[in-house]
C-alpha positions as CSV (number, residue, x, y, z in Angstrom):
1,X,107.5,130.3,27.6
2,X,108.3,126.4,26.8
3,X,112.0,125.4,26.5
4,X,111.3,125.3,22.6
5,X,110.2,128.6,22.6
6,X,112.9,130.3,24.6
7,X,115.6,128.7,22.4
8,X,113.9,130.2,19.0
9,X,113.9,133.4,19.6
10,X,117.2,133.0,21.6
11,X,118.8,131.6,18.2
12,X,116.6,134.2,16.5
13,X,118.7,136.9,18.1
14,X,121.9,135.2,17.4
15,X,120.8,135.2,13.9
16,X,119.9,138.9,13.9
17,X,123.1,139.9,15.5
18,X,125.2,138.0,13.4
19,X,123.9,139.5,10.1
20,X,126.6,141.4,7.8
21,X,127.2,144.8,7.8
22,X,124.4,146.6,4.9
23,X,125.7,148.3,1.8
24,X,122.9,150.9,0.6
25,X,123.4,153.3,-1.9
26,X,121.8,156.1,-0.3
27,X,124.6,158.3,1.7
28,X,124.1,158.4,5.4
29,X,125.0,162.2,5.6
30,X,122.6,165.2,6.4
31,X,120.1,162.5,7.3
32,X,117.8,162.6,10.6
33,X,118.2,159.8,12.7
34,X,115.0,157.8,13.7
35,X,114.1,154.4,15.9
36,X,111.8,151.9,15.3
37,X,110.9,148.6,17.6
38,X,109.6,145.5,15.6
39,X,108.0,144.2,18.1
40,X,107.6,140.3,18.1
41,X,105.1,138.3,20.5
42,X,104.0,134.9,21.0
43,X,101.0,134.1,20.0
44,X,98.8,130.9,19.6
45,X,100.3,130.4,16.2
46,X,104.1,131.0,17.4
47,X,106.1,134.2,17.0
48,X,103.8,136.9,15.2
49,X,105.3,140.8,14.1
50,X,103.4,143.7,15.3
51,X,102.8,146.7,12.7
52,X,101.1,149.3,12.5
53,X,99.0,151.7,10.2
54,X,100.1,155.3,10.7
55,X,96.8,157.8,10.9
56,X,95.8,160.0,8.3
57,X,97.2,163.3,10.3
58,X,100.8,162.4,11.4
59,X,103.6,165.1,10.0
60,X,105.7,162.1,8.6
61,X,104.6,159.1,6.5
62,X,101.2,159.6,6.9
63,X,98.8,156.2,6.4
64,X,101.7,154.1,5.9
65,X,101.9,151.0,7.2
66,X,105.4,150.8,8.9
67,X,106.7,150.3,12.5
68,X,106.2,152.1,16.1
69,X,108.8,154.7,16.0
70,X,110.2,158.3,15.4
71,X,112.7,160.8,15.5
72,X,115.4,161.3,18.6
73,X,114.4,163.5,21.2
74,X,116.9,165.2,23.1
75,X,116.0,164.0,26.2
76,X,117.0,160.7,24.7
77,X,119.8,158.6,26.1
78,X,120.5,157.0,22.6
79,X,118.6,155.7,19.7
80,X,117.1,152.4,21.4
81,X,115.8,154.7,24.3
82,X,114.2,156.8,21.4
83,X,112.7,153.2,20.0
84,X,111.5,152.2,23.4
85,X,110.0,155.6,23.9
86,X,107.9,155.1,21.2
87,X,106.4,152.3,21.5
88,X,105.5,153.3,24.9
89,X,104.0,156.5,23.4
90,X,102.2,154.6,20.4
91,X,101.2,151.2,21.9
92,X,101.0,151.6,25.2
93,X,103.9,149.0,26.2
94,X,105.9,149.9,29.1
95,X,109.6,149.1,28.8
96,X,109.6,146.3,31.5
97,X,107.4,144.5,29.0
98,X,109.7,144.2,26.4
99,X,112.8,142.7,25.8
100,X,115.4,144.0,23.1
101,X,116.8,141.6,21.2
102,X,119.0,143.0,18.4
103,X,119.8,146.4,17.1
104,X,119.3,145.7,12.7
105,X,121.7,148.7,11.9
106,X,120.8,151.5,9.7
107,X,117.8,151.5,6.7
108,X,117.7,154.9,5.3
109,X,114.5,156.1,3.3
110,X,113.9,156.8,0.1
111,X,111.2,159.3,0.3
112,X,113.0,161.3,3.5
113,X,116.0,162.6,5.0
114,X,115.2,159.9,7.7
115,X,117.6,157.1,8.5
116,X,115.9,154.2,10.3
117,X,117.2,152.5,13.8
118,X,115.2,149.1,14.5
119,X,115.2,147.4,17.1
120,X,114.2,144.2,17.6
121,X,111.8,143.6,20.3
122,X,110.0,140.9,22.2
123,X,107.0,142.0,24.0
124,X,105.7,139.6,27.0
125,X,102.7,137.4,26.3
126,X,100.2,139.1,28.5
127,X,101.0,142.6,27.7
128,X,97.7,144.4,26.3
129,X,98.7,146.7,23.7
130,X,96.9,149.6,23.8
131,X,97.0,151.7,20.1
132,X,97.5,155.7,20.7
133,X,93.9,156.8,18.4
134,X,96.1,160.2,17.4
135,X,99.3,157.7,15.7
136,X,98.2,154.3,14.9
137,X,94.8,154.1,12.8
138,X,95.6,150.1,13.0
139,X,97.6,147.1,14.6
140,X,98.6,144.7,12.9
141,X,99.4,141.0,14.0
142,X,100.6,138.6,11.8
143,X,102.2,134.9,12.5
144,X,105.9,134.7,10.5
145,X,104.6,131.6,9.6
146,X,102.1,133.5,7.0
147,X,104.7,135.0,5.1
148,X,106.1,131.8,4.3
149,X,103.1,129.9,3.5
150,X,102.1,132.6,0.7
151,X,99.1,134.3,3.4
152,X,101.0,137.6,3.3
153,X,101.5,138.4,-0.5
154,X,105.0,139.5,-1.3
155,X,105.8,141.8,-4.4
156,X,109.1,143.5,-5.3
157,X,110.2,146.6,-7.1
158,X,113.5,146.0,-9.3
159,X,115.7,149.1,-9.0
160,X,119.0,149.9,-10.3
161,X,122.1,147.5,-10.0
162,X,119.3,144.5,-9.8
163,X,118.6,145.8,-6.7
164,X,114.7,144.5,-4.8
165,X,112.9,146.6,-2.9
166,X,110.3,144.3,-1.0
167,X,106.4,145.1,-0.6
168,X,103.8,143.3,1.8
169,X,100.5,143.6,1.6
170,X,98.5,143.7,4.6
171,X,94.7,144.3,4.4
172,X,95.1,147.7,6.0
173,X,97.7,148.6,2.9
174,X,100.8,148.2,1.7
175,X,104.5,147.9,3.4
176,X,107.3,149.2,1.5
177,X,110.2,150.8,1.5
178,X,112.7,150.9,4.3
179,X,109.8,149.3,6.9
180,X,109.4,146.1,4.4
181,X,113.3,146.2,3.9
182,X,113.3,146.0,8.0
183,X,111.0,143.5,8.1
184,X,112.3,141.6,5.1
185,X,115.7,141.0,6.7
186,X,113.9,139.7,10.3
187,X,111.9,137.2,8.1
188,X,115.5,135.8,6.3
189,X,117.3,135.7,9.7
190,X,113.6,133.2,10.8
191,X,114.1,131.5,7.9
192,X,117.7,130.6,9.1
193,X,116.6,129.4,12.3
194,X,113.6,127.8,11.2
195,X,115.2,126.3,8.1
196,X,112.6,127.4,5.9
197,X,112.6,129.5,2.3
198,X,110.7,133.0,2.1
199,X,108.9,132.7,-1.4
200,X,110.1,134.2,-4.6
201,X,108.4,137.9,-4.5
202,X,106.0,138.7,-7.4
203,X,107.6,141.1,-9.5
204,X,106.2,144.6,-10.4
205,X,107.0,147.8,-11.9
206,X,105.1,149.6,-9.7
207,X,106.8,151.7,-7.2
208,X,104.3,152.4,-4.1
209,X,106.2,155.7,-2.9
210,X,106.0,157.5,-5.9
């Protein structure tokens, strides 16, 4: 990585960490506890995220477009060692290819008793991801800088209290729920470092999960 490089996403993680605590009004009790990396890599076009498009025959969340993660297995030492896990298990991306940079806190579901953990994640420039066929039906690479430029369209669903929940629209589908609320808050804390504005979302009454 270039000096420029290594300071972005160093001030990336600053900004990531430094984010307030969330208020959600979804109670955190009774709920399972699940991780998620976001991973991030450099590409030719600067930092791109890494999604994924969950297979047609997973248990949970089936087709959705979301991020490389589950639920905590016991043999877990704590919720980023589930996250790590998984990505190992469902892109092939050894832990010594990665490097965490911020734990986001807790984004509970809507349409779950699941609770999600990301974590942030760099993955090294030449590490080959390699898709599990039975989890991901799809990788998805996109720069960051698509979402600002209008590439990526961005929708939002108005709930109560004013409250938006974020969509993004992919080619493979849809993002939404607590995944697009994961990845809307990494894309605020770029804009921060990168001085930039996320566009205003297009408004819709449509709500994807129901």
């Amino acid at each position: 990585m270039t000096p420029d490089s290594t300071a972005e996403i160093d001030a990336l993680a600053a900004a990531l960490a430094a984010r307030p605590p969330r208020a959600d009004p979804i109670s955190p009790d009774g709920r399972i506890q699940a991780a998620v990396c976001v991973p991030l890599r450099l590409g030719g076009r600067g930092l791109e995220v890494w999604a994924i498009k969950r297979t047609d025959g997973m248990r949970h969340h089936p087709r959705e477009i979301a991020f490389p993660g589950g639920q905590r297995d016991e043999g877990d030492a704590d919720l980023r060692d589930t996250a790590l896990r998984e990505l190992q298990e469902e892109l092939g991306l050894a832990r010594e290819q990665v490097r965490v940079l911020a734990a986001m806190g807790r984004f509970p579901t809507a349409t779950s008793r699941f609770t999600l953990n990301p974590y942030v994640v760099l993955v090294e420039r030449d590490a080959v991801a390699r898709p599990h066929p039975g989890e991901v039906a799809a990788l998805i690479r996109t720069p960051l800088a698509d979402f600002f430029s209008g590439r990526v369209p961005y929708r939002a669903v108005v709930l109560g209290a004013a409250r938006r929940s974020p969509i993004f629209d992919f080619e493979e589908g849809s993002m939404y729920g607590a995944s697009a609320h994961v990845l809307d808050e990494v894309l605020r804390a770029y804009a921060r470092v990168r001085s930039l504005e996320l566009p205003e979302p297009m408004l819709t009454d449509r709500i994807p999960w129901l």
